[in-house]
LUMRO-702145 format. One record per residue: x, y, z of N, C-alpha, C, O in turn. Coordinates in Angstrom, 2 decimals. Example, Ala and Ser with C-alpha at 12.3 -4.5 7.8 and 13.67 -1.06 7.14 Angstrom:
BEGIN
(node (13.19 -5.69 7.80) (12.30 -4.50 7.80) (13.20 -3.30 7.80) (14.24 -3.32 8.46))
(node (12.85 -2.25 7.08) (13.67 -1.06 7.14) (12.90 0.03 7.87) (13.41 1.14 8.04))
***
This chain:
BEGIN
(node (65.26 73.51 9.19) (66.30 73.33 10.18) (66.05 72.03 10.94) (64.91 71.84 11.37))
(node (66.91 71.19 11.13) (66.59 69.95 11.91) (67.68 70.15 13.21) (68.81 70.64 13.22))
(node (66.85 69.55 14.31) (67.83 69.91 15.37) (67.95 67.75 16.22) (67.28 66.84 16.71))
(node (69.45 68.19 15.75) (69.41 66.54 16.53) (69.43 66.20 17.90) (69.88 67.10 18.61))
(node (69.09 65.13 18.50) (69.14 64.75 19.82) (70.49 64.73 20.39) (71.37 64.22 19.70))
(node (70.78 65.19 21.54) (71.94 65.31 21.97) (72.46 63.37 22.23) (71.51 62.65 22.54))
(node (73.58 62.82 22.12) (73.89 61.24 22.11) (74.87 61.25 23.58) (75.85 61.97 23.77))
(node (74.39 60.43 24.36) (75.22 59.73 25.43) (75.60 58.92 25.74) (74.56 58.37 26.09))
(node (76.39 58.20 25.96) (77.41 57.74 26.31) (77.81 57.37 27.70) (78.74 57.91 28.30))
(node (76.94 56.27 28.27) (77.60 55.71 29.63) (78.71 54.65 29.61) (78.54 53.59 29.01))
(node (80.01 54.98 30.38) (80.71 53.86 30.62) (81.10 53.16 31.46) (82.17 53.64 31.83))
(node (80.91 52.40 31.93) (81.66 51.58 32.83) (82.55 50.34 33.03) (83.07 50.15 31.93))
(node (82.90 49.61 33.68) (84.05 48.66 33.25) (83.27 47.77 32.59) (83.51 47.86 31.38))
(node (82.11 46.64 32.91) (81.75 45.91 32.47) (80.71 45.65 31.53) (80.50 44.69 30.79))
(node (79.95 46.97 31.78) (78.92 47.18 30.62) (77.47 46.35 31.07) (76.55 46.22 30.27))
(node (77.43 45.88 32.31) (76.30 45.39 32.39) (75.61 45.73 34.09) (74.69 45.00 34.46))
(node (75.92 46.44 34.69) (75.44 46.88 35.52) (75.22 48.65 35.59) (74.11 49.10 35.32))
(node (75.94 49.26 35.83) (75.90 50.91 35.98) (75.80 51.10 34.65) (74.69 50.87 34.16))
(node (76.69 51.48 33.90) (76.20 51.85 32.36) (75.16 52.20 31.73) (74.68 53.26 31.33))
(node (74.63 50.14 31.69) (73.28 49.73 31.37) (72.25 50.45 31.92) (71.33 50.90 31.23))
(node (72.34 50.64 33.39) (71.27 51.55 34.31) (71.33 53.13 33.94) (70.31 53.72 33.56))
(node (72.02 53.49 34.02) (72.59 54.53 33.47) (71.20 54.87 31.88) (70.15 55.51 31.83))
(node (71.88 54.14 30.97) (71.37 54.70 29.56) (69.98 54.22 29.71) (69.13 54.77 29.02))
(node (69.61 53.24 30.53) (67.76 52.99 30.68) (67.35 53.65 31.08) (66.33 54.08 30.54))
(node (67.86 54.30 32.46) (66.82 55.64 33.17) (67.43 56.81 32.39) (67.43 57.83 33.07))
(node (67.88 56.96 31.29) (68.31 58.53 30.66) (66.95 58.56 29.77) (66.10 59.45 29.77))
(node (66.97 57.26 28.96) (65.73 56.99 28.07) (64.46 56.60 29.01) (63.61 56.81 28.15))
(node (63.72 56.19 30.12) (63.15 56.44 31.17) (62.63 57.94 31.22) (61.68 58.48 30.64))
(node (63.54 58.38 32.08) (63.81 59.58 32.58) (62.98 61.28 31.34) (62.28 62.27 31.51))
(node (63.77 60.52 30.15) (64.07 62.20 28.78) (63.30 61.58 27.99) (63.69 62.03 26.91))
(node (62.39 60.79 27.73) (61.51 60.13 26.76) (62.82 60.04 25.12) (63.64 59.16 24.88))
(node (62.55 61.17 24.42) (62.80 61.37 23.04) (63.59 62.37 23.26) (63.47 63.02 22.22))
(node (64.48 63.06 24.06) (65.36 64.17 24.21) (66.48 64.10 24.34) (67.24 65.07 24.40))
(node (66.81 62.78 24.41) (68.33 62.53 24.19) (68.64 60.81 23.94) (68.15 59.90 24.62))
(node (69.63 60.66 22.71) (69.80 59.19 22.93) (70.83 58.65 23.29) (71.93 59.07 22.90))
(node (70.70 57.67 24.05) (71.20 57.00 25.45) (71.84 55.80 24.69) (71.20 55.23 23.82))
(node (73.19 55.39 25.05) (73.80 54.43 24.58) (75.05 54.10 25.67) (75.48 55.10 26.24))
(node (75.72 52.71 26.06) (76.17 52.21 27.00) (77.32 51.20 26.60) (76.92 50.14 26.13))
(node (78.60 51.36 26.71) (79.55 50.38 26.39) (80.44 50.29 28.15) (80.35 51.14 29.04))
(node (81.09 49.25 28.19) (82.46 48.91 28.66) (83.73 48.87 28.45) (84.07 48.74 27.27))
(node (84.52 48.94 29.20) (85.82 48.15 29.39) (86.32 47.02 28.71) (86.75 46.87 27.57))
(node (86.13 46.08 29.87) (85.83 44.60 29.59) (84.24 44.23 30.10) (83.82 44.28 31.26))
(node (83.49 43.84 28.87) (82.30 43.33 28.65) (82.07 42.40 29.73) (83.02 41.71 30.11))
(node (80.72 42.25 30.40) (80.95 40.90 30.93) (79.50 40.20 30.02) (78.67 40.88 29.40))
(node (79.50 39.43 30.09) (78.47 38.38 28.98) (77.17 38.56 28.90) (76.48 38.17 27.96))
(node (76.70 39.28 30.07) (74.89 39.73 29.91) (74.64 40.66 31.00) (75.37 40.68 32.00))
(node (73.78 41.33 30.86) (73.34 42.38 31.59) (73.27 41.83 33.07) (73.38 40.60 33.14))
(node (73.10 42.54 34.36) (72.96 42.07 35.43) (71.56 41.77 35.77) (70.63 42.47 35.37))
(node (71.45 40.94 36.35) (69.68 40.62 36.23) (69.20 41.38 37.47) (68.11 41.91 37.27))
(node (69.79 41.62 38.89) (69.26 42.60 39.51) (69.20 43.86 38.95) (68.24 44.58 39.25))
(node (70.20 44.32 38.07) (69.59 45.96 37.32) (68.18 46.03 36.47) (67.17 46.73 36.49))
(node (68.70 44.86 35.67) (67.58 44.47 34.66) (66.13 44.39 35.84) (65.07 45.01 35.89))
(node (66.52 43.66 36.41) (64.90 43.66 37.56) (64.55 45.26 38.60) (63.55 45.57 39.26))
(node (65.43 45.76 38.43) (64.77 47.32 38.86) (64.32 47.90 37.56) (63.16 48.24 37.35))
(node (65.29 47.99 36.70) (64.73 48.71 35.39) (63.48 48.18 34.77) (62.85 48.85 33.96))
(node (63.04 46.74 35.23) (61.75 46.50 34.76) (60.72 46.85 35.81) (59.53 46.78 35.51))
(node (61.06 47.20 36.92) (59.84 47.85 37.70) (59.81 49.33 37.09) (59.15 50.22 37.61))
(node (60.46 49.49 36.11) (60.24 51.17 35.72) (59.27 51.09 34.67) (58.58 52.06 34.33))
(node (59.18 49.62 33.99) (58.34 49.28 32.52) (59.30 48.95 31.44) (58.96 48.62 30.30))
(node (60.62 49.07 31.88) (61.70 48.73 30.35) (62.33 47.56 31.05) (62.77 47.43 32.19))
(node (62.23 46.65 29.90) (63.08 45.64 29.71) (64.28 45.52 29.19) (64.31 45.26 27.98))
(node (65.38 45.64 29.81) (67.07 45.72 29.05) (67.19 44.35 29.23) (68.39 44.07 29.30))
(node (66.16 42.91 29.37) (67.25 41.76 29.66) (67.82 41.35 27.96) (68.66 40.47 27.78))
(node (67.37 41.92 27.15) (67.99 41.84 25.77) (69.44 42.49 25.27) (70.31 42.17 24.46))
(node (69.30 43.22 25.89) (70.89 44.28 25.70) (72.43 43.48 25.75) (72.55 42.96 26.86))
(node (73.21 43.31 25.19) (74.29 42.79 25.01) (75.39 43.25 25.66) (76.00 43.47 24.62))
(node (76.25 43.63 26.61) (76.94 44.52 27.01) (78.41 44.44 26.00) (79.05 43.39 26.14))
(node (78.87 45.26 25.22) (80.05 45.47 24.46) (80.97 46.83 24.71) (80.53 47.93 25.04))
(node (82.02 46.55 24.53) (83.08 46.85 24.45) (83.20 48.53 23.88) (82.68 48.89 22.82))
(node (83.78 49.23 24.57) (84.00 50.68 23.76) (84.95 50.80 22.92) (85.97 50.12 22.95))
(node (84.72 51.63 22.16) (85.81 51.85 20.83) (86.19 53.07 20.80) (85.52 53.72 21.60))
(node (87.00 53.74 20.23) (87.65 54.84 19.54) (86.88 55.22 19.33) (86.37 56.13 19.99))
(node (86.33 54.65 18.18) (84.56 55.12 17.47) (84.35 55.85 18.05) (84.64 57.05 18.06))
(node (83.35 54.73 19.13) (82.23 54.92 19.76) (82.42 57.11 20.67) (81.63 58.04 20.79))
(node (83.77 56.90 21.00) (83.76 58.30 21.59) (84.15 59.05 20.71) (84.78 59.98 21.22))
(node (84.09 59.13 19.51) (84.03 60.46 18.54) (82.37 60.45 18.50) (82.16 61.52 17.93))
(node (81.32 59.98 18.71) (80.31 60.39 18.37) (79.24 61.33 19.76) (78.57 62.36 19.66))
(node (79.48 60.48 20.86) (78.19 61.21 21.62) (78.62 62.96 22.20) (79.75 63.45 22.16))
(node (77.92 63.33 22.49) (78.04 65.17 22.73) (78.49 64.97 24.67) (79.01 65.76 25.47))
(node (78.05 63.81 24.80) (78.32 63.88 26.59) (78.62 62.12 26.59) (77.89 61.23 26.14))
(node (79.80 62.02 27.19) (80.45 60.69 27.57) (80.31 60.88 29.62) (80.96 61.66 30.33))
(node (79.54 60.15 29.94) (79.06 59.68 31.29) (80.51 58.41 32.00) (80.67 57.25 31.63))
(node (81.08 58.93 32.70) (81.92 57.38 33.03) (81.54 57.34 34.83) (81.74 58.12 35.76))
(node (80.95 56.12 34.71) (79.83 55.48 35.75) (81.11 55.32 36.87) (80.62 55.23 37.99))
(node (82.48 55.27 36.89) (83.23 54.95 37.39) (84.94 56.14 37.15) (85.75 56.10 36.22))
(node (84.94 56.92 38.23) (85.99 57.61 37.70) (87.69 56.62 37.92) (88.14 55.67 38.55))
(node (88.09 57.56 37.00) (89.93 56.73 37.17) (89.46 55.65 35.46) (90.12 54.61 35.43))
(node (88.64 55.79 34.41) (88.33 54.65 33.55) (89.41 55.40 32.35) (89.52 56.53 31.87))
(node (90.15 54.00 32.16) (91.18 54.51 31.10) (90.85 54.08 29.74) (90.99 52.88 29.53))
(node (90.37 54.92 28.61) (89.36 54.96 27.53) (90.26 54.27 26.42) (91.39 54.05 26.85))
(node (90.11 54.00 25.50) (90.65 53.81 24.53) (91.51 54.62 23.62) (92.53 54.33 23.00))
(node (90.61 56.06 23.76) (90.84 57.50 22.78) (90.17 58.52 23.57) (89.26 58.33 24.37))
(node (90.86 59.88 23.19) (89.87 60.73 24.18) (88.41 61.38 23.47) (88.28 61.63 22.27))
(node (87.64 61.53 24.25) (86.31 61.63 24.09) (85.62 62.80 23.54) (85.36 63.67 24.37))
(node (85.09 63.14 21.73) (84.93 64.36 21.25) (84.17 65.10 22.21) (84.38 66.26 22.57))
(node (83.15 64.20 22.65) (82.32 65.82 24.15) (82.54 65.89 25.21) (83.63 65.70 25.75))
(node (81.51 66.18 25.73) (81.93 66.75 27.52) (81.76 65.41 28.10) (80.84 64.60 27.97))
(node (82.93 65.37 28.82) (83.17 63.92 29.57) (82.81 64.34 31.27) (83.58 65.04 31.91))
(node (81.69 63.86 31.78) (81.52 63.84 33.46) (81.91 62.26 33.87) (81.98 61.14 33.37))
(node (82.08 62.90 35.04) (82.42 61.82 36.09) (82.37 61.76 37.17) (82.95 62.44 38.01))
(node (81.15 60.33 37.38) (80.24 60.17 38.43) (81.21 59.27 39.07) (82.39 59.09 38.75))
(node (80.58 58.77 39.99) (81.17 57.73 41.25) (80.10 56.67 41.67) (79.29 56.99 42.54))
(node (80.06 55.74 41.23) (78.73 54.96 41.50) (79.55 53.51 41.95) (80.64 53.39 41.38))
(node (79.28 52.69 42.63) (79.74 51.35 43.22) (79.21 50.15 42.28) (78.11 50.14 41.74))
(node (79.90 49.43 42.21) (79.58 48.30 41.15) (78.55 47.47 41.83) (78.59 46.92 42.94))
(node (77.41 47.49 40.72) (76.53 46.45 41.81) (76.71 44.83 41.22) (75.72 44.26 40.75))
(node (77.72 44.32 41.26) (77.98 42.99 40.54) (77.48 42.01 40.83) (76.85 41.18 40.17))
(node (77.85 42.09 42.31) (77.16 41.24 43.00) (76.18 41.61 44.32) (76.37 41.16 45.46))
(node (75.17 42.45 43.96) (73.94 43.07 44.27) (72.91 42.08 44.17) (73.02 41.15 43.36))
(node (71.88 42.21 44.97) (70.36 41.91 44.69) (69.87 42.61 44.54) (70.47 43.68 44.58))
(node (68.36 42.66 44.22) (66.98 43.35 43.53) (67.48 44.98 44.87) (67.88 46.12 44.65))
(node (67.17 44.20 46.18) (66.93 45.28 46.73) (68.27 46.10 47.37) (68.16 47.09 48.10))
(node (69.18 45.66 47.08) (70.83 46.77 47.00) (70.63 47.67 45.73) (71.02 48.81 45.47))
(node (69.87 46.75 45.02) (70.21 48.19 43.59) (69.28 48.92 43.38) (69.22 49.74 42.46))
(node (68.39 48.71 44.24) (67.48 50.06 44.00) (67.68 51.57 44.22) (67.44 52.42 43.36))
(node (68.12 51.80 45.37) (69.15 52.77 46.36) (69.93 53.12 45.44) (69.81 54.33 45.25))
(node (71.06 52.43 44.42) (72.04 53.11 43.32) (70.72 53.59 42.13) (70.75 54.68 41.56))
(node (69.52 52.48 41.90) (68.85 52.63 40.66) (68.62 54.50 40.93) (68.91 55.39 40.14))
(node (68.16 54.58 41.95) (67.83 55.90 42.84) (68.62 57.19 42.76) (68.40 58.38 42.60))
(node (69.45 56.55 42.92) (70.85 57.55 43.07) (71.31 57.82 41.60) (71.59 59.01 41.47))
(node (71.46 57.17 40.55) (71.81 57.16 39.44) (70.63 58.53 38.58) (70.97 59.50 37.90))
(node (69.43 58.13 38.92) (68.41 59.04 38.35) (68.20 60.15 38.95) (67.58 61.13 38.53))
(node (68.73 60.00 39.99) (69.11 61.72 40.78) (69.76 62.41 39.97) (69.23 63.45 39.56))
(node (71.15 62.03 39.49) (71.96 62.06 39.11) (72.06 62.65 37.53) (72.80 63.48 37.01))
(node (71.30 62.08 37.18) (70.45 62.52 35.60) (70.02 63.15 35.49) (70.20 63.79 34.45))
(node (68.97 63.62 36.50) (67.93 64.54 36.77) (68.56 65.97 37.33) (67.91 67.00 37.49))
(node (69.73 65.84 37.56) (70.53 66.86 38.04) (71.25 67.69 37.07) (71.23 68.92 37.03))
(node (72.01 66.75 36.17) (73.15 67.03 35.68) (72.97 66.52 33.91) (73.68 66.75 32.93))
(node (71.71 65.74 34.07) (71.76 65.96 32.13) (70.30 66.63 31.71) (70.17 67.56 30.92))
(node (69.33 66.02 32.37) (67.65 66.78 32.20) (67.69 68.80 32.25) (67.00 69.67 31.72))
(node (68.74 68.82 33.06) (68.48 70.23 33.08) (68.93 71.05 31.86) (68.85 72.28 31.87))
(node (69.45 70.27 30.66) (70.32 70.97 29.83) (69.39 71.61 28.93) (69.81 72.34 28.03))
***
């Protein structure tokens, strides 16, 4: 019997701030218990470097991550679709359980504004996906 990892699915408009934070502290957070994956809206061109600089005080480096675009695809596959931003109008509707958080765009954030969301986000995880 093989039992697969449950797949998630953070979205947000741009794909490089909440999302991104989002699917680092899920993989953070669940080691090997669930895999964590992150698209947008509209993409913006690279990850945010204040997220990226909290998520590396955790030990992970996302400044490699590309932020892209969601697809149709992409939401026939994960078992839980995360949208970092409610009111997000998807492409297609989403084969699993779709939640919806409320988190503030940290776009134009520094190191120490996004810690407080980095915070809040892993509450958040720790609440509502770790317990499953």
């Amino acid at each position: 019997m093989t039992t697969t990892k449950p797949v998630v699915l953070f979205i947000c408009q741009h794909n490089a701030g909440r999302s991104q934070l989002g699917a680092a502290l899920l993989e953070h957070l669940a080691g090997d218990r669930f895999t964590a994956t992150s698209a947008g809206l509209t993409p913006s061109g690279a990850v945010n470097p204040a997220v990226a600089a909290t998520v590396a005080e955790l030990g992970l480096d996302i400044t490699d991550r590309a932020p892209r675009a969601v697809t149709a695809a992409d939401l026939d596959q994960p078992d839980v679709v995360v949208l970092m931003k409610p009111g997000l109008t998807l492409p297609a509707t989403p084969r699993g359980e779709v939640l919806a958080w409320s988190f503030p765009n940290p776009e134009a954030w520094d190191v120490e504004a996004v810690r407080p969301l980095r915070e809040a986000v892993a509450e958040q995880i720790r609440t509502e996906l770790l317990t499953r």
